[in-house]
N, C-alpha and C positions, 0 to 999 in steps of 0.2 A: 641035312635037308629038312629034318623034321622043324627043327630051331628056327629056320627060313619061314617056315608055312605058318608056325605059330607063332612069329612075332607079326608075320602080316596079318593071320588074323587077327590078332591084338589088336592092329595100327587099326583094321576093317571098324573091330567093335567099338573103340575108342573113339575115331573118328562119327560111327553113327550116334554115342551118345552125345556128342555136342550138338546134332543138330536135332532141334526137335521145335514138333508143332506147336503155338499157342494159342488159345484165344485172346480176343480183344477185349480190355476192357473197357465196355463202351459209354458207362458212368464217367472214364475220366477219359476220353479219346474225343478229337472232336475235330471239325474242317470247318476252315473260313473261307470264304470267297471276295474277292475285291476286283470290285467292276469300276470302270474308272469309266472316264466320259467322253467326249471330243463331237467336233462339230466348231462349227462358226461363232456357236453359242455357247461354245459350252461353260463358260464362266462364270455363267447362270445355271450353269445344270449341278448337281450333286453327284458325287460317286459314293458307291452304295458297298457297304460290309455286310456279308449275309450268310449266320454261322448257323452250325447242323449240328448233328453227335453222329458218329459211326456206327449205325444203326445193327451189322453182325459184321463179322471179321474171323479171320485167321491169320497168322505172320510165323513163316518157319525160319529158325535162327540157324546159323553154322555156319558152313564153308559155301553153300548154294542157298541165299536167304532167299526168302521169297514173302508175297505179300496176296491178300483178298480181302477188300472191305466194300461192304455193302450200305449204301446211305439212302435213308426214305427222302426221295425229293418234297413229298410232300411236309417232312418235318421239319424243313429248311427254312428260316427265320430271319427277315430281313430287322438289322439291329442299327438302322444310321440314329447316329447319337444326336446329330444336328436337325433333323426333320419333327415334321410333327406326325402326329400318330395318326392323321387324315393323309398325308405326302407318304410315311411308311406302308400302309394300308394300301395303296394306290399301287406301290414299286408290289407290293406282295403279290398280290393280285395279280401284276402284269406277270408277274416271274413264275408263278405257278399256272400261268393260265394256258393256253393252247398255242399262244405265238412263241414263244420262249420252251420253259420243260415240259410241257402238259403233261402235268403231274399224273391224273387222272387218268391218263393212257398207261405214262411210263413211269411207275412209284419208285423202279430202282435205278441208283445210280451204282454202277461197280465196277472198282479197280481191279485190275489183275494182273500180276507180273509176271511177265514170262522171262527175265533173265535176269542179272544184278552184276555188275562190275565194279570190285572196290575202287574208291575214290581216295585213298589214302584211311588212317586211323580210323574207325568209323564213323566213314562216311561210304557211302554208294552211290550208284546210277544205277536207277531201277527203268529197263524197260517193261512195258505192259498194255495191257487194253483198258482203253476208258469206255465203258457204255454208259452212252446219258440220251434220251429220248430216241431210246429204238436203236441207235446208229454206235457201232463201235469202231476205234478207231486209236491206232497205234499214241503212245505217250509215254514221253521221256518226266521221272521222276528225283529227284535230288532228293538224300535222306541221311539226315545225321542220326547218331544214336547220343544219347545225354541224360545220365541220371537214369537211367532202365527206361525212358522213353522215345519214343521212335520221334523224328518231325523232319519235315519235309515240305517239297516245294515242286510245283509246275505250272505252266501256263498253257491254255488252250486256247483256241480259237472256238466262238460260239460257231460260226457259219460251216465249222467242218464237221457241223453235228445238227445242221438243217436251219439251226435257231439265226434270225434277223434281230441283229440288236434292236432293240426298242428304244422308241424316243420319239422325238417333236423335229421338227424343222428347227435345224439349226443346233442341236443338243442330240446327242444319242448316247448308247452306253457303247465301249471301244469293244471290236470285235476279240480282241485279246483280254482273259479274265485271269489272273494270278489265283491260283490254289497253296493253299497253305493246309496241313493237318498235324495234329498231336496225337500217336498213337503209345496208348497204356497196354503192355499187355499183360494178360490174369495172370496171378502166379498159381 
């Protein structure tokens, strides 16, 4: 009996040292966003790439991974390669301003996972909450792991988070935005 107790505890202790908390490293971690466009017009309009750094974080490895990253909407950085720095300036403005993030109100954006189902070799499905201007709301995350780096993928709808895409008649940006992230964590 004694042999019993003490290999489980073994399996117990063994098992808690694989899982353990990290921080982010948020020098090299980072999230792009890709807004794409539609409308009548839109073949005149531009879709927009607009990258951040992972402003603080946490990520717990093991058998129950888990995730928390925190991004300043306000240090979210419209990068289209194709526009001019008058057209960049313009999408920025729009995207930090009051109709879209209103940054000013809501600085943070934060993921949070609340469960993870392997996806096969590392990979997962990360459930979690998104809060992005005030409003939080369930989201499914795809996450591979490659080279000690985390990355990943989801999409959201702007309007399930109050935001009206923004645009012109004929041209707007698509209510669905593609999230992509690189997550480094400290050793």
């Amino acid at each position: 009996m004694k042999t019993v107790i003490l290999a489980a505890a073994s399996f117990l202790f063994v098992a808690n040292l694989s899982a353990q908390e990290h921080a982010i490293d948020t020098k090299h971690s980072t999230l792009t966003i890709h807004v794409g466009k539609t409308g009548a017009f839109s073949a005149f309009g531009h879709e927009h790439e607009i990258r951040g750094a992972i402003d603080r974080g946490s990520a717990e490895t093991g058998a129950h991974p888990s995730v928390e990253v925190h991004v300043n909407a306000r240090a979210l950085k419209v990068i289209d390669k194709d526009e001019s720095d008058k057209a960049r300036a313009e999408v920025q403005s729009t995207m930090l301003g009051p109709e879209v993030l209103d940054s000013e109100r809501f600085k943070d954006i934060v993921f949070k996972s609340t469960s993870a189902k392997s996806a096969g070799e590392g990979k997962w499905t990360l459930q979690g909450n998104l809060t992005l201007r005030g409003k939080t709301k369930p989201v499914t995350v795809l996450v591979t792991l490659k080279d000690n780096r985390y990355a990943g993928q989801a999409t959201v709808k702007q309007t399930d988070f109050g935001i009206k895409p923004p645009g012109k008649a004929g041209v707007r940006a698509k209510d669905e935005v593609h999230i992509e992230f690189k997550i480094q964590l400290a050793r």
